[in-house]
DSSP file (Angstrom, degrees, kcal/mol; ACC not computed):
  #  RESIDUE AA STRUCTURE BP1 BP2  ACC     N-H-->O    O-->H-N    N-H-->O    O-->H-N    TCO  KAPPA ALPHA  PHI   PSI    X-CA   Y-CA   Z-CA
    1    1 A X    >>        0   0    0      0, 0.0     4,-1.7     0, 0.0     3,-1.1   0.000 360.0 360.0 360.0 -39.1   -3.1  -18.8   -4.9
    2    2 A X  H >>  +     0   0    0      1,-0.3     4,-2.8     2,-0.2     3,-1.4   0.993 360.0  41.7 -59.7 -65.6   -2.3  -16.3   -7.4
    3    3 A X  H 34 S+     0   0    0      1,-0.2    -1,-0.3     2,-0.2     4,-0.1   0.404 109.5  56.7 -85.4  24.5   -1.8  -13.4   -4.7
    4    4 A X  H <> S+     0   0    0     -3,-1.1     4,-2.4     2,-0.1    -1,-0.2   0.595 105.5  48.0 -82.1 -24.9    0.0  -15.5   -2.4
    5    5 A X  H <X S+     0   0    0     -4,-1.7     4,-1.7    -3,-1.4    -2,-0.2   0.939 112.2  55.2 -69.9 -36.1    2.5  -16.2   -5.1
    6    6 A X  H  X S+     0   0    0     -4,-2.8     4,-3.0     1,-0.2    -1,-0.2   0.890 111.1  43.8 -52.1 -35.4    2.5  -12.0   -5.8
    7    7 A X  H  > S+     0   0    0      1,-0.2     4,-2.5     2,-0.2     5,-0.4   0.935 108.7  55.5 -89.4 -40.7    3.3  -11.4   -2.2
    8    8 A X  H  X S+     0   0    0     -4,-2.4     4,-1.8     2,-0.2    -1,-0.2   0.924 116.0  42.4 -41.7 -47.3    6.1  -14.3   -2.1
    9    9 A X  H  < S+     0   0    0     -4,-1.7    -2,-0.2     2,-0.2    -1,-0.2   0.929 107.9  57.3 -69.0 -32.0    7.8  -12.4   -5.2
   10   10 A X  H  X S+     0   0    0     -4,-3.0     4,-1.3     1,-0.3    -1,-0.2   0.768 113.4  34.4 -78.1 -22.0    7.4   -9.3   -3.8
   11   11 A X  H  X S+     0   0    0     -4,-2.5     4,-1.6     1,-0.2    -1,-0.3   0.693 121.5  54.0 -78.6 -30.2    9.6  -10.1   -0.1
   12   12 A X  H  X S+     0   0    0     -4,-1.8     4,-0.8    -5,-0.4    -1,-0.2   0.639 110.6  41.1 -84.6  -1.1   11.9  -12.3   -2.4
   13   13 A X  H  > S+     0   0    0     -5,-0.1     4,-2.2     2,-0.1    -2,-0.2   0.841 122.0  42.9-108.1 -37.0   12.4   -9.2   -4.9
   14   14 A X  H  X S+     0   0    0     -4,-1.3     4,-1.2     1,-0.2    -2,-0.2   0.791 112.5  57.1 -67.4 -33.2   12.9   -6.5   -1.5
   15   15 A X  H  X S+     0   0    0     -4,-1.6     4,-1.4     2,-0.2    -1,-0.2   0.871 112.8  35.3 -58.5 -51.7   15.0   -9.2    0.1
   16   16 A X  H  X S+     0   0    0     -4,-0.8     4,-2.5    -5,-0.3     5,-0.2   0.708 113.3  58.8-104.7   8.4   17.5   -9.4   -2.7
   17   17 A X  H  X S+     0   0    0     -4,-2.2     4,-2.0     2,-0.2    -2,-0.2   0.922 113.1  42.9 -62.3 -43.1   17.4   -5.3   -3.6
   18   18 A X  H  X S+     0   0    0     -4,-1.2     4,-1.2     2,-0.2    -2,-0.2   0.613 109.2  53.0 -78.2 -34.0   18.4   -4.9   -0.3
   19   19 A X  H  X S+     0   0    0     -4,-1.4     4,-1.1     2,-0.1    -2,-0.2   0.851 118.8  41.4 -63.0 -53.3   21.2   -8.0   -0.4
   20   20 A X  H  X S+     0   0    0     -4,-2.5     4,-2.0     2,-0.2     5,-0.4   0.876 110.3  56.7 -74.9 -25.5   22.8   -6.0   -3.8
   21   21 A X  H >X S+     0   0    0     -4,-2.0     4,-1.3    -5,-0.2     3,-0.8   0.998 112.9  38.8 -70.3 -46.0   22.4   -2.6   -2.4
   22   22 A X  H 3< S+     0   0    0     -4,-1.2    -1,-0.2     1,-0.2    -2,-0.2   0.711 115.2  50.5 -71.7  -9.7   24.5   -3.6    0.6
   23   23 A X  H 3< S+     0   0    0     -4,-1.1     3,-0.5     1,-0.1    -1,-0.2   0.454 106.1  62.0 -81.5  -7.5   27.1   -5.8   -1.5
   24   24 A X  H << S+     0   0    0     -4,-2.0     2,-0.4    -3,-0.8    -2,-0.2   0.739  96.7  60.1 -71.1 -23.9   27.4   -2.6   -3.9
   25   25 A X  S  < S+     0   0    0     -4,-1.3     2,-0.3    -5,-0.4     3,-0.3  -0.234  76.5 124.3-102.5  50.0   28.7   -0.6   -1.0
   26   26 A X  S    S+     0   0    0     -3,-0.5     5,-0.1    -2,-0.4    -3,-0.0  -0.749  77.8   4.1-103.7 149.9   31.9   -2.6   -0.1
   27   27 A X  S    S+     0   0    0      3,-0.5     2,-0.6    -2,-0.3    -1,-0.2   0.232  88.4 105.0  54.5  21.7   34.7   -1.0   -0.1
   28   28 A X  S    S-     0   0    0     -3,-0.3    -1,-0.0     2,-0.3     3,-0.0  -0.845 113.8 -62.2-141.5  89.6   33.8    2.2   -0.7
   29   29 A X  S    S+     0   0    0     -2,-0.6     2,-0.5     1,-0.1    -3,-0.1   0.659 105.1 111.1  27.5  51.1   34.6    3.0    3.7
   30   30 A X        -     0   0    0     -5,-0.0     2,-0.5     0, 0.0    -3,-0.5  -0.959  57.8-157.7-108.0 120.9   32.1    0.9    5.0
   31   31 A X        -     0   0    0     -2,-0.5    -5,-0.0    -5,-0.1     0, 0.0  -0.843  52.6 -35.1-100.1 132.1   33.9   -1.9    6.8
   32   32 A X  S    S-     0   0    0     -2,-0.5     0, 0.0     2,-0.1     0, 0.0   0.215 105.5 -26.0  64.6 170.9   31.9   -5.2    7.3
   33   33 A X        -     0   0    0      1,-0.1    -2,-0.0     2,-0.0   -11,-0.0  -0.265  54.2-178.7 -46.6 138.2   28.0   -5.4    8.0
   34   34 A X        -     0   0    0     -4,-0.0    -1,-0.1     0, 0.0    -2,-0.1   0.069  52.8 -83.1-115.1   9.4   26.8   -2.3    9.7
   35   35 A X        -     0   0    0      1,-0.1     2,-0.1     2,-0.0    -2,-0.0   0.867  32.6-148.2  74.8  40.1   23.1   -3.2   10.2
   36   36 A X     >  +     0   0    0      1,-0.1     4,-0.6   -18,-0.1     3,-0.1  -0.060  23.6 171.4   3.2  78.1   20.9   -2.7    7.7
   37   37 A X  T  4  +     0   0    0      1,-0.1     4,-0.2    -2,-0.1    -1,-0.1   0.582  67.3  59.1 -61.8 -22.9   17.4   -1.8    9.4
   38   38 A X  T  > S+     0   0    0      2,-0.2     4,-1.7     1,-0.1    -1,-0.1   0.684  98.9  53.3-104.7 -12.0   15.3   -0.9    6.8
   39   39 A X  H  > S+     0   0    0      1,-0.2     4,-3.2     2,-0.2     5,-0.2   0.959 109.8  47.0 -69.2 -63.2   15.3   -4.0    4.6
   40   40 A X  H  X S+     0   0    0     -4,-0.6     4,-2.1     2,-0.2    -2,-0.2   0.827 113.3  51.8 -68.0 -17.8   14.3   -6.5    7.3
   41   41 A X  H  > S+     0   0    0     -4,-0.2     4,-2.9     1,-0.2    -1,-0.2   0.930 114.5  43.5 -70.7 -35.4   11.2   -3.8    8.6
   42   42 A X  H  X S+     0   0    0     -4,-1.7     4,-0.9     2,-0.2    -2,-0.2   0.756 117.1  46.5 -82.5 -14.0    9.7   -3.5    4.9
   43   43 A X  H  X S+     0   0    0     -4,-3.2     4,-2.8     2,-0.2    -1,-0.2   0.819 115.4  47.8 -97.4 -25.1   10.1   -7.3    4.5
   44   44 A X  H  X S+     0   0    0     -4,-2.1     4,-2.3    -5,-0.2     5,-0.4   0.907 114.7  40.4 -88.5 -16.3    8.6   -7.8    7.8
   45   45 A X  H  X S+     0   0    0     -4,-2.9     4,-1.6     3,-0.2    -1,-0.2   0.795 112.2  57.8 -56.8 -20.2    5.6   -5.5    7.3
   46   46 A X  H  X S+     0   0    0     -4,-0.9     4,-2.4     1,-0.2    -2,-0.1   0.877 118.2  35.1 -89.4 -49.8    5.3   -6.9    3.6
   47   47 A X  H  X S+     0   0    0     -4,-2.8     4,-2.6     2,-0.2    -1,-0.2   0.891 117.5  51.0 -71.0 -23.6    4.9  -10.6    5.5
   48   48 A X  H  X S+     0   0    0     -4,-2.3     4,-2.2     2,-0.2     5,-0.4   0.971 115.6  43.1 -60.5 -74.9    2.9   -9.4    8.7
   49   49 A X  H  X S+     0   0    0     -4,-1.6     4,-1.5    -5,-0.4     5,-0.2   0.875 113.7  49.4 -44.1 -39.9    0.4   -7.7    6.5
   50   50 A X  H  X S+     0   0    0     -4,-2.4     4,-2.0     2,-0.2     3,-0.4   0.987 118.4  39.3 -75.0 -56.5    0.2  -10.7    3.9
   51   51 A X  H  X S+     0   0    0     -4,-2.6     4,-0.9     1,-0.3     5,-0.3   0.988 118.2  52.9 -46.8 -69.9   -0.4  -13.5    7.0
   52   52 A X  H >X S+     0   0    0     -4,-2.2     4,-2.2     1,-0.2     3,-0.8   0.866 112.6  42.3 -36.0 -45.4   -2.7  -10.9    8.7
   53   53 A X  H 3X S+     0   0    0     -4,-1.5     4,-0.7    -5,-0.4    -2,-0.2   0.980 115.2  46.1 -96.5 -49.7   -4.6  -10.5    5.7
   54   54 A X  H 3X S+     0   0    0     -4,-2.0     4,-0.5     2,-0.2    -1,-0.3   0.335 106.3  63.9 -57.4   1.7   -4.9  -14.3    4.6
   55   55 A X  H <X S+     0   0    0     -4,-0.9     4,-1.5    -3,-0.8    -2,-0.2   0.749 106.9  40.2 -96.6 -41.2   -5.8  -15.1    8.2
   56   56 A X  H  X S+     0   0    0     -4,-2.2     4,-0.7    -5,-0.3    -2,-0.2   0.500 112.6  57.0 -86.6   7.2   -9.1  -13.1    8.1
   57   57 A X  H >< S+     0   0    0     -4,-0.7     3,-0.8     2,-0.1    -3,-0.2   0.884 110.3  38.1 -87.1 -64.3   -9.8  -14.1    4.9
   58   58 A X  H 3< S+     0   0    0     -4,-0.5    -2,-0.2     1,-0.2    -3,-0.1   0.815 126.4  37.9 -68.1 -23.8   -9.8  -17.8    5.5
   59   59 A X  H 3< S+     0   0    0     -4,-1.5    -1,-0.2     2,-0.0     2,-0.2   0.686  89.1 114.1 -83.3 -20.9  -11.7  -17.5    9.4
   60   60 A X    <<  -     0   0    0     -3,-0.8     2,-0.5    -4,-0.7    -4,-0.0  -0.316  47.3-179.1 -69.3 101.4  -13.9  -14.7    8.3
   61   61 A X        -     0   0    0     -2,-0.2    -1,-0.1     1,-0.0    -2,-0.0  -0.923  27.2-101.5-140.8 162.2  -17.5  -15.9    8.3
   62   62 A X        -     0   0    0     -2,-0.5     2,-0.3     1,-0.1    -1,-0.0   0.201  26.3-116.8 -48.4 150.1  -20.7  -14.1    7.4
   63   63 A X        -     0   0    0      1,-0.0    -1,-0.1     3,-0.0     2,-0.1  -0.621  41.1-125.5 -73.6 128.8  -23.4  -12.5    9.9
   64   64 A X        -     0   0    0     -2,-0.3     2,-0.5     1,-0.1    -1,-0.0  -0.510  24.3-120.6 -67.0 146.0  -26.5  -14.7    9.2
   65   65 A X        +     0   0    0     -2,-0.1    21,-1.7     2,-0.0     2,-0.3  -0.892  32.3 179.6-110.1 150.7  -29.6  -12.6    8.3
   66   66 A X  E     +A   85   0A   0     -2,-0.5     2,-0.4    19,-0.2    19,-0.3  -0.846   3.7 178.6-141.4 142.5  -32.3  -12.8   10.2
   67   67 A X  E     -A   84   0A   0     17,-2.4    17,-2.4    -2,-0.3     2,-0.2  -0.937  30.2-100.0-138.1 156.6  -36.0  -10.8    9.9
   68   68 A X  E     -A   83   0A   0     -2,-0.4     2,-0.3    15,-0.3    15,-0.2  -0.565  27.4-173.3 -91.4 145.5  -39.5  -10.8   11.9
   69   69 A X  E     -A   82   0A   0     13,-1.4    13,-1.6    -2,-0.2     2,-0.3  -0.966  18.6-136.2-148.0 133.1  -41.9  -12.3   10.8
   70   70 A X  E     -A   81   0A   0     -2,-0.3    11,-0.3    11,-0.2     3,-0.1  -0.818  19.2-176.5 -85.1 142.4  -45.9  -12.1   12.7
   71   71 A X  E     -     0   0A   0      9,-2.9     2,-0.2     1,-0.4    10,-0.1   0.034  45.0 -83.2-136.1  44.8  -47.1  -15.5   12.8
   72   72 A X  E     -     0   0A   0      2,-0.0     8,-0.9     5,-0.0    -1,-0.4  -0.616  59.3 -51.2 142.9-129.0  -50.9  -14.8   14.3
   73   73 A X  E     -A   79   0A   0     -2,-0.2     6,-0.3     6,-0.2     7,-0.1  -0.957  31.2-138.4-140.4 134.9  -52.3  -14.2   17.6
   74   74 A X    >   -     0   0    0      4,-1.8     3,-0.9     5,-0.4     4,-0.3  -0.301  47.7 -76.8 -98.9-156.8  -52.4  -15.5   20.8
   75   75 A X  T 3  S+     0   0    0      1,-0.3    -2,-0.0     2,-0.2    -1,-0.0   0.806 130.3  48.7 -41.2 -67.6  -55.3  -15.9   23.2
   76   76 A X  T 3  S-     0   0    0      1,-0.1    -1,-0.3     0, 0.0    -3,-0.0   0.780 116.1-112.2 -22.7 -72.9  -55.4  -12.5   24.3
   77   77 A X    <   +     0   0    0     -3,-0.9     2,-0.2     1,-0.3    -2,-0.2   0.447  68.5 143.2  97.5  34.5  -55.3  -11.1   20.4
   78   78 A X        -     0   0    0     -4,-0.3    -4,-1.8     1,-0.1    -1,-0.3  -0.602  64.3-106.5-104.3 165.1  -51.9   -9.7   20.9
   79   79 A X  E     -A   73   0A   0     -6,-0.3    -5,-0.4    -2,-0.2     2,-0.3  -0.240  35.2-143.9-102.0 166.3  -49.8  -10.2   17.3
   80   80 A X  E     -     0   0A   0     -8,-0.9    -9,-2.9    -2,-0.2     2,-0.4  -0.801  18.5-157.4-153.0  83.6  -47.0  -13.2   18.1
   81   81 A X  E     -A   70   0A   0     -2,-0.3     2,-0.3   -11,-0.3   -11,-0.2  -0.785   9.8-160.3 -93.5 149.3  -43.8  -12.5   16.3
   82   82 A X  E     -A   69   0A   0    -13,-1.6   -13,-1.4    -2,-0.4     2,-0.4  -0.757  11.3-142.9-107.0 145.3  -41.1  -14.9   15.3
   83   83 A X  E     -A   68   0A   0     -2,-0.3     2,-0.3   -15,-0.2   -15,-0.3  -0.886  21.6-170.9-102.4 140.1  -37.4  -14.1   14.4
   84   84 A X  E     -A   67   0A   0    -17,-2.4   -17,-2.4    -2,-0.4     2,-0.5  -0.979   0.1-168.7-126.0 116.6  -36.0  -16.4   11.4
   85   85 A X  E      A   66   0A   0     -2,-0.3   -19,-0.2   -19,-0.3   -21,-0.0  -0.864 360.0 360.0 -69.6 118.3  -32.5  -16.4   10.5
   86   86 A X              0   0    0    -21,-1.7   -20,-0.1    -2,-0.5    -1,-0.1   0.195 360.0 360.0-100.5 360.0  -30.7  -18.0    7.3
């Protein structure tokens, strides 16, 4: 919970640096919106990467381990191994 709240501040703090940097620059020749690019790419890698990374976390589960084990002999007097997993 903790670093989902981190990653929420951190697109809400890049979202409104990027909202004052472009209301600081009225008037000074730029007329109207001109298209900003670079705000909405770092806010969407910041959210891609944050989804991506909480998606394998929560689906992510462990490879069981699993070992050989002899458990006697059969007729023959050949060795009879068993695989066990946990």
């Amino acid at each position: 919970m903790k670093q989902t709240l981190i990653a929420l501040a951190t697109l809400i703090a890049l979202t409104g640096a990027a909202d004052a940097q472009h209301r600081g620059h009225r008037g000074h020749g730029h007329h109207g919106y001109r298209g900003g690019w670079a705000a909405p790419l770092v806010g969407g890698m910041v959210l891609g990467g944050a989804l991506g990374y909480y998606g394998y976390q929560r689906y992510y589960q462990p490879q069981p381990v699993c070992w050989d084990e002899m458990v006697g002999y059969d007729r023959r007097g050949r060795e009879v191994w068993q695989r066990f997993c946990q």
